[in-house]
N, C-alpha and C positions, 0 to 999 in steps of 0.2 A: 315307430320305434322310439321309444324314451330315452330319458339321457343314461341309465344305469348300460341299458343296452349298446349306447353308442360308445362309453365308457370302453366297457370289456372289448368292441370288436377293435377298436382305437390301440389296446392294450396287444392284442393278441397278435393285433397283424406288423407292431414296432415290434413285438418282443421275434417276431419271424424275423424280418429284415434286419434285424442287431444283427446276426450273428454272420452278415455278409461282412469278408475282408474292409475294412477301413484304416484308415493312416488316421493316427491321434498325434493332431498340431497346434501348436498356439495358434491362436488370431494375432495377426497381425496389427499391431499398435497403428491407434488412430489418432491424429493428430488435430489439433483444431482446425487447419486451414483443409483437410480433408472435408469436402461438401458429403454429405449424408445421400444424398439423391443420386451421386455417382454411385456410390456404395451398392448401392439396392440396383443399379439398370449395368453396372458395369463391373459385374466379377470378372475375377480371373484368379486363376490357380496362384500366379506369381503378385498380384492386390490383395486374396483374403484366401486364407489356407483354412478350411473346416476341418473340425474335431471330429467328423466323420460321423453324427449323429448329433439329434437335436437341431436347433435355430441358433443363431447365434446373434448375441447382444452386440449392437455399436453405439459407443455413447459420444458427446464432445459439449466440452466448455467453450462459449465464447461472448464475450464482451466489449465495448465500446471503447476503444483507446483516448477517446475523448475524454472519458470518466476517471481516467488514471494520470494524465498529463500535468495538469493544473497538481502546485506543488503542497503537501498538508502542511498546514500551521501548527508547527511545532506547540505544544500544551493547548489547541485550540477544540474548536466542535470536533464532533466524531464526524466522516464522510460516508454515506452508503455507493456501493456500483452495484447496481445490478447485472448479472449474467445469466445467460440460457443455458442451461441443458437441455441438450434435444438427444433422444431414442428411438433407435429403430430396430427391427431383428432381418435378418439376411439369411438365405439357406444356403446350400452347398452349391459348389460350380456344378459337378457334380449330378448326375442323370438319379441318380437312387437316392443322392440327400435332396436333392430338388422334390423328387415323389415323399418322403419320408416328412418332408418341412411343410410342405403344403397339405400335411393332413395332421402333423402338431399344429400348426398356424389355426387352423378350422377349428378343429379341438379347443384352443385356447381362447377364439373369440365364441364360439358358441358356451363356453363355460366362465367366461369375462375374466380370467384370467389376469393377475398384475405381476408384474417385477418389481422388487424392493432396487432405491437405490439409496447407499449409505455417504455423505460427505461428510468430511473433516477436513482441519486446517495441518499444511505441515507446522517445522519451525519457521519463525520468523524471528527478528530482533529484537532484544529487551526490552527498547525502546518504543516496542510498536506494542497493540493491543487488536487483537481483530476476532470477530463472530461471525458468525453463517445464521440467516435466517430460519434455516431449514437445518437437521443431520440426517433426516430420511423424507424420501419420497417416492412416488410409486407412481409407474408406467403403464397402459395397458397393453396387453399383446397383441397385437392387430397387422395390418399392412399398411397402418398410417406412421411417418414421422412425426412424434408428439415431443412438447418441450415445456419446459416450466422453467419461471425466472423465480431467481434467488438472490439472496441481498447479504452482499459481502460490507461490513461494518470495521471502518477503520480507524484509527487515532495514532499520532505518534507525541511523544513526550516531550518539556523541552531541553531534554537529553540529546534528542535526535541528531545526527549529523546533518549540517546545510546539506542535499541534494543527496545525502547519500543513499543507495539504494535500497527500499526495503521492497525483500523478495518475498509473496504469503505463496506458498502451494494450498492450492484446492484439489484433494485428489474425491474422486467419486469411484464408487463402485457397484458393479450391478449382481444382487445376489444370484445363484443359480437358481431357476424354477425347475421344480422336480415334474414327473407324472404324478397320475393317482397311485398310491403306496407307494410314493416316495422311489421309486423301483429305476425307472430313467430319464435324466435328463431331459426335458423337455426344451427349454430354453438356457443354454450356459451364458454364466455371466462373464464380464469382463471388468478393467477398469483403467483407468484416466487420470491424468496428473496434469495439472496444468497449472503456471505461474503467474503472478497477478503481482506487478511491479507499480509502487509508490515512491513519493520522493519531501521528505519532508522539506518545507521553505527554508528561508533564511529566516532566524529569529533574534533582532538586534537586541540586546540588553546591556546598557551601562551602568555602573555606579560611579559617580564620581563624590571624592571627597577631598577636602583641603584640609591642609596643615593646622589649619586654623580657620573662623570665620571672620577675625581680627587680623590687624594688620597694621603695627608702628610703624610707621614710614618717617622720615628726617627730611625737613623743604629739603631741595636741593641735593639730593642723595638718591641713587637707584636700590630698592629695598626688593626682594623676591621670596616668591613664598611656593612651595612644590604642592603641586595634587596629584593624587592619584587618583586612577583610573583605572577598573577592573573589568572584566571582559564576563558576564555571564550568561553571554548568547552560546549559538552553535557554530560559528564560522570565524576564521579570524579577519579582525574588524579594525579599521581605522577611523581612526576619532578626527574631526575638523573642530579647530576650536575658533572663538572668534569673542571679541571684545561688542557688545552690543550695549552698554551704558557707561560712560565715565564722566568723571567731573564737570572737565572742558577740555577743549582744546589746549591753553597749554600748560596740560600733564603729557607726560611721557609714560605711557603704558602698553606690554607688549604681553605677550601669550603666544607659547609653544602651539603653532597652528594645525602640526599633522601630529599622530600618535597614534602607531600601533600595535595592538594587543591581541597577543593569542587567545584562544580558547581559556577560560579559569585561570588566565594571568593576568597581571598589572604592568600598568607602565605607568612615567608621570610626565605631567606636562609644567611647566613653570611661569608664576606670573610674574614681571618687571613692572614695579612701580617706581617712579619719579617725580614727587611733586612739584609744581611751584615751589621759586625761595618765599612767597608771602603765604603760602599755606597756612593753616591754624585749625583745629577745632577735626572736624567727623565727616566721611563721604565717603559715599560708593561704587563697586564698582561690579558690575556684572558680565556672567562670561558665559558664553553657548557653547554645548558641546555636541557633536550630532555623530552618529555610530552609520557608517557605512561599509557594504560587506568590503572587504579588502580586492578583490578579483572584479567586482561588478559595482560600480560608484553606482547606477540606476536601483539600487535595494538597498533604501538607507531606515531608521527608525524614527524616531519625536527626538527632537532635542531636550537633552538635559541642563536646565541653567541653576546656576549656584551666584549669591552676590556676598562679597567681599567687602566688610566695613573698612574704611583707611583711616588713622586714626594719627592727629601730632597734637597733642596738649601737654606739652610739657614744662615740670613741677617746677614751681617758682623759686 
């Protein structure tokens, strides 16, 4: 018998068996932690309710938590995760979809038959950017569970909030495969939505700037000069400052040690100089500023240092 002929009797003998009573129900949502292998050995009327014709598609996303944990660096490299999609088709609990699925089943592997499957991303945040490997791919219709890995591509800006959540849905869908002339079902599709959670890092950024890079100072007089400090990370962040070069020992010089600053605000820190009464002439003085997140001292950035000329020559 050739295949035109296996065709038509294939045709002849679903288009008998449609017209017996059946209940038309959704499939019941599959979820990622649902194993595939249960699905196929363990129906049940109240686990997967059939459409009362055709095979039925079951899809699921899943990926490595691992992959997702570690935090993005805010305006850094892009990161890939790979995830699987795995596909299987299921017949009816069901004594007549069970006969009916195991001679589309045959049908479809004797004719090498594929399911289309379409991916897209949902929304995500302004701040994020993400691609899919793949937007289509293709199943075959068989009695085997078949999977394909696909590569989720991510970046966040450094916009991003410290740790805030970015949520990407992947939803996949699996088209319906028809008969020959299009006439019935053969395999219905279904589809799948599943959430894929990032967390951008903490990304410290200061500016710091003084009043000036000079600085007249009088011997024997405390002289103070204000800087400011602007916050253009993602977290709000406290600034340590600290005195790391001066004249000698004895000057008197002090600096506002803690300072902090919100997000795209400013604050300032103040320096106190006092020099020697036998002072005269030009010296410096240098100051560290270091950006630690506010909530977690263990996530801090590079220091920033700015030096300060101190200056008494005064006109004869």
């Amino acid at each position: 018998m050739n295949k035109k002929k296996i065709t038509i009797v294939v045709i002849l003998f679903l288009v008998a068996t449609s017209v017996a009573p059946i209940t038309a129900q959704e499939i019941g949502e599959t979820t990622q932690s649902s194993p595939l292998s249960n699905l196929k050995t363990n129906r049940s009327p109240s686990l997967f309710l059939t459409r009362g014709f055709g095979l039925e598609s079951v899809i699921t996303i899943q990926w490595s938590a691992n992959d997702t944990q570690k935090p993005l660096e805010p305006g850094g490299a892009p990161r890939s995760v790979n995830f699987t999609v795995t596909y299987c088709t299921v017949s009816s609990y069901y004594l007549i979809g069970q006969i009916i699925g195991k001679i589309i089943l045959l049908y479809c592997i004797f004719t090498h038959q594929n399911v289309t499957v379409r991916l897209e991303l949902g929304d995500f945040p302004s701040w994020c950017t993400a691609s899919l490997s793949d937007s289509e791919i293709q199943f075959p219709v068989n009695d085997e569970i078949s999977t394909q890995n696909i590569s989720l591509t991510v970046a966040v800006d450094e916009h991003a909030p410290a740790y805030a959540v970015c949520a990407i849905p992947v939803h996949v869908e699996v088209d319906m495969l028809r008969g020959p002339i299009g006439l019935l079902p053969f395999v219905n599709g279904c589809n799948q939505t599943a959430t894929i959670h990032f967390f951008p890092g903490y990304l410290p950024h200061i500016i710091v700037e003084p009043e000036s890079e000079y600085m007249d100072v009088i011997p024997g007089y405390t002289t103070h000069l204000s800087i400011n400090i602007t916050n253009h990370g993602n977290a709000r962040t406290t600034v340590f400052a600290e005195i790391v070069d001066r004249p000698g020992n004895d000057w008197n010089v002090l600096v506002t040690d803690e300072i902090m600053v919100e997000v795209n605000m400013s604050n300032f820190a103040y320096l106190l100089v006092r020099p020697p009464d036998d002072f005269y002439g030009t010296d410096t003085i240098t100051i560290s500023f270091t950006p630690y997140k506010s909530d977690d001292h263990s996530q801090y950035g590079e220091p920033v240092n700015i030096t300060i000329t101190v200056i008494y020559e005064p006109e004869d």
